[in-house]
N, C-alpha and C positions, 0 to 999 in steps of 0.2 A: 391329509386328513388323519390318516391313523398316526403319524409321527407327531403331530400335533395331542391328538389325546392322550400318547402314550408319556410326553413330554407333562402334561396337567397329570393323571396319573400317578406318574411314578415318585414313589416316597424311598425315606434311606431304609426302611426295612422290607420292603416288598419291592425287587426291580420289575421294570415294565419294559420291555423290548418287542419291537416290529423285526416280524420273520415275515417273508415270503414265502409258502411252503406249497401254494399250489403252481401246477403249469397248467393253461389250457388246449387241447389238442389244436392243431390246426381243422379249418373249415365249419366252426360254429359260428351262424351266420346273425346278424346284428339281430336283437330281442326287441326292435323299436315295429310296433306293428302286429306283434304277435299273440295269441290268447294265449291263456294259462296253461291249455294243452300244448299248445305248440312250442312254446318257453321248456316247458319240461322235455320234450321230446328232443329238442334242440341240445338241450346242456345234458341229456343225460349219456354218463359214461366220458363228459366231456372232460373232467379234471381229474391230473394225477397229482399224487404228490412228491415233492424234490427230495430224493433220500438226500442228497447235499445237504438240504437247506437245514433237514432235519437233524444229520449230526452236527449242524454249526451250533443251532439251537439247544440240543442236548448240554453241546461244551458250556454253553454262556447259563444256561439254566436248566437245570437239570430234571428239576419237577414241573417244571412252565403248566402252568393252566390254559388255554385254547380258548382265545375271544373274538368269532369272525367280527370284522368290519367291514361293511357294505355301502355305500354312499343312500342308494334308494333302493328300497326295496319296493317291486308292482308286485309278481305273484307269489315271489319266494322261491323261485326256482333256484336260483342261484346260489341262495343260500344255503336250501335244500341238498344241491351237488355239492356245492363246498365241505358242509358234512359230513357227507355220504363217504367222498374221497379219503376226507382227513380220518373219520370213524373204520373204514376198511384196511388204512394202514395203522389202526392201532392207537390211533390218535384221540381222543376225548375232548368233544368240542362242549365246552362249561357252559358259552354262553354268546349271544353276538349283540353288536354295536351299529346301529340304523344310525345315520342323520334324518334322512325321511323315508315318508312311505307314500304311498299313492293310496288314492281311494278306489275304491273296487267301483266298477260301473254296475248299477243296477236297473236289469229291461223293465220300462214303463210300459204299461198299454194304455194305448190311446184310446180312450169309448166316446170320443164328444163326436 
């Protein structure tokens, strides 16, 4: 999905490259089930980022601007950590990339 965007994207004055820059720890348990609290609670502290990945990206582009891509987004946890990560190593996320989103569930009361 993201090699695909980045392939539509990229023009001869602006290149557009897919980095991998996160890793997720071992033991975060699947998000399918979960509330927003627990999504959070789950991913949080759970991504680092690849100094590897980060001086390969450095060499190929040097000023890179930082655009998560996410397939779906439900609470935003996800996203939220991905940030979190990439922002505490110094890294400036500009902007992120959804295909979808889910809709929030919202409690009815029943009075009939």
């Amino acid at each position: 999905m993201t090699r695909a965007a980045a392939h539509v994207l990229a023009g001869d004055d602006v290149p557009v490259v897919v980095a991998r820059l996160l890793r997720v720890r071992p033991g975060v348990r699947d998000q399918a089930g979960l509330d927003a609290g627990e999504r959070a609670r789950n991913l949080a502290g759970s991504m680092a980022v690849s100094s590897a990945a980060v001086r390969r990206l450095a060499r190929r582009v040097p000023r890179a601007h930082l655009v998560l891509c996410d397939d779906v987004v439900t609470t935003g946890a996800t996203l939220r950590e991905a940030q979190r990560a990439l922002e505490a190593s110094g890294l400036p996320v500009r902007a992120a990339a959804l295909v979808a989103a889910t809709r929030r569930k919202v409690a009815t009361a029943n009075f009939g």
